[in-house]
C-alpha positions in Angstrom: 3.5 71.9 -34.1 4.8 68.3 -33.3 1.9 67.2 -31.5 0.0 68.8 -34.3 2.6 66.6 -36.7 2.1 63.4 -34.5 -1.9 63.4 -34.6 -1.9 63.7 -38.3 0.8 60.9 -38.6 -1.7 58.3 -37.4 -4.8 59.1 -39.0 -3.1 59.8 -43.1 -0.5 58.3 -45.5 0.3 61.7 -45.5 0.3 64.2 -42.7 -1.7 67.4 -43.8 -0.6 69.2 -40.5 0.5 72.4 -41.7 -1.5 75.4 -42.3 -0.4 78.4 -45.0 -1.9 81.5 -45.5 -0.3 81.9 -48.9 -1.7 78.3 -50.2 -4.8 77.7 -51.7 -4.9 74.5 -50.6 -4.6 75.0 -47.0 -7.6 73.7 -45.3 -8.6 71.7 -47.9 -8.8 67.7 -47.4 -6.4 66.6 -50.4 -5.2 63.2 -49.1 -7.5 61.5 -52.2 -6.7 64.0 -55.0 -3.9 63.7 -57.2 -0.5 64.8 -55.8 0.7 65.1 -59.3 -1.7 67.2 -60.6 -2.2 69.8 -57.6 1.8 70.2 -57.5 2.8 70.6 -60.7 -0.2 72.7 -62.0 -0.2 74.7 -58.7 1.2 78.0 -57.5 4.7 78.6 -56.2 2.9 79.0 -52.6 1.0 75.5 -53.9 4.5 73.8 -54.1 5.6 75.0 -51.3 2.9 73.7 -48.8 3.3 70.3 -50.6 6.6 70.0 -50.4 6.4 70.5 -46.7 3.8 67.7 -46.4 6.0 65.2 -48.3 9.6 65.9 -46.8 7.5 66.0 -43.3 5.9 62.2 -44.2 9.3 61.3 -45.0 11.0 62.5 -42.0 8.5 61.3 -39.6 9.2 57.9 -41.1 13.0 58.2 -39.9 12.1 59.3 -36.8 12.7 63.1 -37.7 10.7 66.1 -37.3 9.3 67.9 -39.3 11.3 70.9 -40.8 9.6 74.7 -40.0 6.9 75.5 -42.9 8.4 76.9 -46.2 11.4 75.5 -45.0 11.0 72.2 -47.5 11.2 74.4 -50.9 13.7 77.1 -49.4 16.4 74.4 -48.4 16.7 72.3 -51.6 13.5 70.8 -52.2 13.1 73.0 -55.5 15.8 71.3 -57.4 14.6 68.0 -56.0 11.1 69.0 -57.0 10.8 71.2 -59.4 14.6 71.1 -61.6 14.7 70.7 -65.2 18.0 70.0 -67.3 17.2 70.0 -70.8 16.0 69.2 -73.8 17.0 67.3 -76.6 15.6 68.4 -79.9 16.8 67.0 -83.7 15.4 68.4 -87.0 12.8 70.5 -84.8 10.5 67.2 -85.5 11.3 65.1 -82.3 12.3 66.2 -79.0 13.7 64.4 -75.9 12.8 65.5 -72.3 16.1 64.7 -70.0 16.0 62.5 -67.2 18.8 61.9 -65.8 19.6 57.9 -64.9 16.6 57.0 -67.2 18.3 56.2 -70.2 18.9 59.8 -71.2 22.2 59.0 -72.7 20.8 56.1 -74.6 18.3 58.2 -76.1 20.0 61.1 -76.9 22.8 58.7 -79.0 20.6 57.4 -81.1 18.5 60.5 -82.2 22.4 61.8 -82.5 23.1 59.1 -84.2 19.7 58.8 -86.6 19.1 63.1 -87.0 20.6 66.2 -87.7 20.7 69.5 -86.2 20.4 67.7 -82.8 20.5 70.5 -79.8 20.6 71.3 -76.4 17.6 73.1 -75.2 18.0 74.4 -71.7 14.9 76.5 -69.9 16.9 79.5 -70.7 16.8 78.8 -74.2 14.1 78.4 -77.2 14.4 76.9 -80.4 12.6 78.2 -83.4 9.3 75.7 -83.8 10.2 73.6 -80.8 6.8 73.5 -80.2 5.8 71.6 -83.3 8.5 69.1 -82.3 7.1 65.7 -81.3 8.2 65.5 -77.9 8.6 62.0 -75.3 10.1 61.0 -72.4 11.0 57.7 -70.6 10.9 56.9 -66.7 11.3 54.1 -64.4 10.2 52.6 -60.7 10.9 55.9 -58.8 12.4 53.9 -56.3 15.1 51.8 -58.6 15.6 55.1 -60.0 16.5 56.7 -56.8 18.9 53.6 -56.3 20.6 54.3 -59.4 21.2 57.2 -58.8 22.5 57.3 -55.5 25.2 54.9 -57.2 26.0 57.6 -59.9 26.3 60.4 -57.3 28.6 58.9 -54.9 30.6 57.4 -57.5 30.8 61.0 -59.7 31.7 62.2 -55.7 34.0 59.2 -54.8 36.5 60.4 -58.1 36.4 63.9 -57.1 37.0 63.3 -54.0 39.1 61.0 -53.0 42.5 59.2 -54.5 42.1 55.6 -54.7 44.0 53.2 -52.5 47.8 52.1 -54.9 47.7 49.0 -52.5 45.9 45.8 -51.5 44.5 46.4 -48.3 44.5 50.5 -47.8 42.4 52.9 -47.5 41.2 55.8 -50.0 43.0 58.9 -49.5 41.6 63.0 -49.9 42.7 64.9 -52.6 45.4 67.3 -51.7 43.9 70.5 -50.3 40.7 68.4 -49.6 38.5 69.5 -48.4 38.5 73.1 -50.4 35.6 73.6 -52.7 36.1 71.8 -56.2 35.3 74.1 -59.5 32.1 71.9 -60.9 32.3 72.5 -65.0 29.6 73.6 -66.5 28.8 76.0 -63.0 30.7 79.5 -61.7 33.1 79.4 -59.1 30.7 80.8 -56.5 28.6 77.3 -57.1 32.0 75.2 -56.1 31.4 72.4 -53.6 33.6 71.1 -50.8 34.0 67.5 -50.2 31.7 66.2 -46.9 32.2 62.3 -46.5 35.5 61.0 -45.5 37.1 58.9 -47.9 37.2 55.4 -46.1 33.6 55.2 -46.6 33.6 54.6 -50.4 34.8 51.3 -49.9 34.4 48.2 -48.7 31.9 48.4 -45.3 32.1 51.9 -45.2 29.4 52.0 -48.1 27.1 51.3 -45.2 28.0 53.9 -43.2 28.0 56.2 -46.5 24.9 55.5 -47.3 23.4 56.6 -43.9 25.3 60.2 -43.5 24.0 60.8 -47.3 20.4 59.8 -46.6 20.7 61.9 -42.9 21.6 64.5 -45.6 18.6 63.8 -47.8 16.2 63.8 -45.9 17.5 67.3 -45.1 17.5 68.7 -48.2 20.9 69.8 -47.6 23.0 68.3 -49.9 21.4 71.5 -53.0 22.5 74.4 -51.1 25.3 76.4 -48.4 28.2 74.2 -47.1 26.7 70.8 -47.9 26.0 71.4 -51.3 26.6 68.6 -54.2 25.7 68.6 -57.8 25.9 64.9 -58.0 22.9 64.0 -56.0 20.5 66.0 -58.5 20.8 62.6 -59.8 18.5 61.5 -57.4 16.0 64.4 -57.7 12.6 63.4 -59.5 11.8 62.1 -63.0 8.9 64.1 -63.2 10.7 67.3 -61.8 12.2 67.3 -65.2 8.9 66.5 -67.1 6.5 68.6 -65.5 9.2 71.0 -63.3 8.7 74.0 -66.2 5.2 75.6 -66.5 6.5 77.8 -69.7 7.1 74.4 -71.7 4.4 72.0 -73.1 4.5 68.5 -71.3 5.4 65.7 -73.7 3.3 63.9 -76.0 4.0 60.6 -75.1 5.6 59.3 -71.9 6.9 55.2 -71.6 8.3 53.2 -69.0 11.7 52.0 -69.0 10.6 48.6 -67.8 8.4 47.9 -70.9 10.1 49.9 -73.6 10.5 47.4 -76.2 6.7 47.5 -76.8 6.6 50.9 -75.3 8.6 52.5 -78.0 6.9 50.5 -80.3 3.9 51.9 -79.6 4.9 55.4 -79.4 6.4 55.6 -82.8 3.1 54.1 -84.3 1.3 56.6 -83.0 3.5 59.7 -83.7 6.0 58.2 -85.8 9.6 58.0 -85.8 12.4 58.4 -88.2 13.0 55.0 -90.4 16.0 54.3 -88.3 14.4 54.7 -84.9 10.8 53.5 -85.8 11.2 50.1 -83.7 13.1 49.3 -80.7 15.0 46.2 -82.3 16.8 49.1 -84.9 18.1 51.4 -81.7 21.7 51.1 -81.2 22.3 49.3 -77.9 25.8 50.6 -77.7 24.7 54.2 -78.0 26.0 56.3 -75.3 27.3 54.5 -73.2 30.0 55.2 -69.9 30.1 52.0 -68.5 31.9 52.7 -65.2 28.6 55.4 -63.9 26.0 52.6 -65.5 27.3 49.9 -62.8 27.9 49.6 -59.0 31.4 49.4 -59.6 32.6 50.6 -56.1 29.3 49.2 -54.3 28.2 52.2 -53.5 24.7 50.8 -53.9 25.2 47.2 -52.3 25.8 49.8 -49.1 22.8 51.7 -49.9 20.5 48.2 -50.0 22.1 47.0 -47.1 21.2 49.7 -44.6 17.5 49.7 -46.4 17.5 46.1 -45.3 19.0 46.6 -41.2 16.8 50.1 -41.3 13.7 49.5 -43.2 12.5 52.8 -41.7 14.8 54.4 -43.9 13.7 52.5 -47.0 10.2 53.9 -46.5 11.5 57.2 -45.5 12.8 57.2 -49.1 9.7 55.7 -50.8 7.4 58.5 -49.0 10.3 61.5 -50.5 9.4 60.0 -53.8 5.4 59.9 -53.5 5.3 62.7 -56.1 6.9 60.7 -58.7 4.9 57.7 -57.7 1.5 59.6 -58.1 3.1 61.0 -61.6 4.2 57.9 -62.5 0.5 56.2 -61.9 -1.5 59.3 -63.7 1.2 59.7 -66.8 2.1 56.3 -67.9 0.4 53.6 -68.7 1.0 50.2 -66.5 4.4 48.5 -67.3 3.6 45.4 -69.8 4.7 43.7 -72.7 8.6 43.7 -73.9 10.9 45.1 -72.0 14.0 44.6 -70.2 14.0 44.6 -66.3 15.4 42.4 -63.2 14.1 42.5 -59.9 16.6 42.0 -57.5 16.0 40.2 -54.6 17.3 42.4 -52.0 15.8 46.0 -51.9 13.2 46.1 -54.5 15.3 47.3 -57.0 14.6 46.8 -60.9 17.9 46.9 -62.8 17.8 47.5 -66.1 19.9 46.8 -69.0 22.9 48.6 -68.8 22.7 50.9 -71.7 18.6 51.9 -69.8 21.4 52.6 -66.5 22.4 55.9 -67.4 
């Protein structure tokens, strides 16, 4: 299988060099057709084969192997694929699709904020004429948005964790009893977690160092299941996961890009129109929803992350290769960023940070 893996890796962006007997697409040059489309209208056996291709591109960009077929989905790769949180729906007339570290917060204040009857809607769940519910979403660079939220997860983890350092100069401490599994709200006691990095890593130049053992972890898949699991990093799990994860739910009627959603919401809200109080961007309450310590690198949990992308560029594109899907997605659903928006390209690590209420 490696040398199989190897041959492919020269010839493709991607390495097709699995075969399935349970995929239909097995066999079948796909390189040029859209990744988007034949893994999120595919079959579970679809998904799988893709998802094996992907984390396998990814890995052979780190200098990894390629993990045994099926093994991509059956690790992790379905909440990193395929999860879905919620959605937000107000007056069953306009509906929010979650995605988390895309302004989600922001959003969901001001429909809050704008509406009544504003609820919840998990997969489990239906709402009585959700489908007649206008419905949008919002998404960013896949890459930034991977940044961002590698900053949220290790921070959420950092607290949990570990006890920060009551003097100039020392170290972070464990929790007492660390590192038993912590109760996660929200999740039953069999789903608690068990702190993995030590705590000298959250700080200072042990960001560096954090930020390699977490992408090792990645590129694993193992941080969403046994031992190493982590609910914080589904943070970093795809945009479109959440848009296009649940075949049972209609996709949205209008998706925009963070980086252009002045005249992107603008534009959405003349086309499918908007309460009086949300029909422009200018009216939106910038202030809405905000937690300002998880919408900043306040520990430098992300100055770490940009740091080892710049002495290991492999692992940069490692990343960028885990996130083709959204890419693809993001090229097929959305039109071109443009017009008014909000963005800042920083110089190290092509990431585009938005303004902080877009950085939750």
């Amino acid at each position: 299988m490696a040398t199989l893996f190897h041959v492919f890796a020269v010839a493709a962006p991607i390495h097709w060099g699995f075969e399935s007997m349970h995929s239909s697409l097995s066999g079948i040059d796909i390189a040029n057709l859209s990744l988007c489309t034949l893994f999120y209208n595919g079959t579970d056996a679809d998904q799988a084969y893709l998802a094996d291709q992907i984390v396998a591109d990814a890995r052979y960009e780190a200098g990894l192997p390629p993990l045994a077929p099926g093994e991509a989905m059956a690790r992790g790769g379905r909440w990193f694929f395929t999860i879905v949180h919620e959605r937000y729906v107000c007056e069953e007339k306009m509906a929010y699709r979650n995605v988390w570290k895309g302004g989600n917060n922001f959003f969901r204040g001001n429909m809050r904020a704008s509406m009544e009857n504003c609820t919840a809607v998990s997969k489990k769940f239906n709402v009585d004429n959700m489908e007649k519910a206008f419905e949008f979403s919002f998404v960013r660079d896949p890459f930034s948005h991977f940044v961002s939220g590698y900053r949220e997860a290790t921070m959420r983890t950092y607290k949990q964790c570990c006890n920060a350092p009551t003097q100039e100069g020392a170290l972070p401490t464990p929790h007492p009893g660390w590192p038993q599994p912590i109760s996660v709200p929200g999740f039953p006691p069999p789903l608690g977690w068990q702190c993995r990095y030590d705590c000298s890593l959250f700080v200072g130049e042990g960001t560096k160092t954090l930020a390699k053992a977490v992408m090792s972890d990645i590129l694993d898949l193992s941080l969403s299941h046994g031992s190493h699991w982590n609910p914080n990093f589904k943070h970093v799990a795809l945009m479109f996961a959440n848009i296009l994860g649940e075949r049972s739910w209609h996709r949205p009627d209008f998706i925009g890009r963070l980086e252009s959603i002045g005249s992107d919401w603008d534009r959405m809200c003349a086309l499918h129109g908007c309460p009086k109080r949300l029909a422009t961007y200018d009216k939106l309450d910038k202030s809405a929803g905000q937690h300002q310590a998880t919408s900043s690198d306040q520990y430098g949990h992300g100055a770490g992350l940009i740091a080892l992308f710049e002495e290991e560029p492999r692992l940069k594109n490692a990343v960028r290769k885990l996130l083709r899907l959204d890419e693809d997605c993001l090229r097929e659903h959305t039109v071109p960023a443009s017009g008014t928006g909000t963005r800042r390209l920083r110089d190290a690590g092509d990431f585009i940070e938005l303004d902080s209420w877009l950085e939750r």
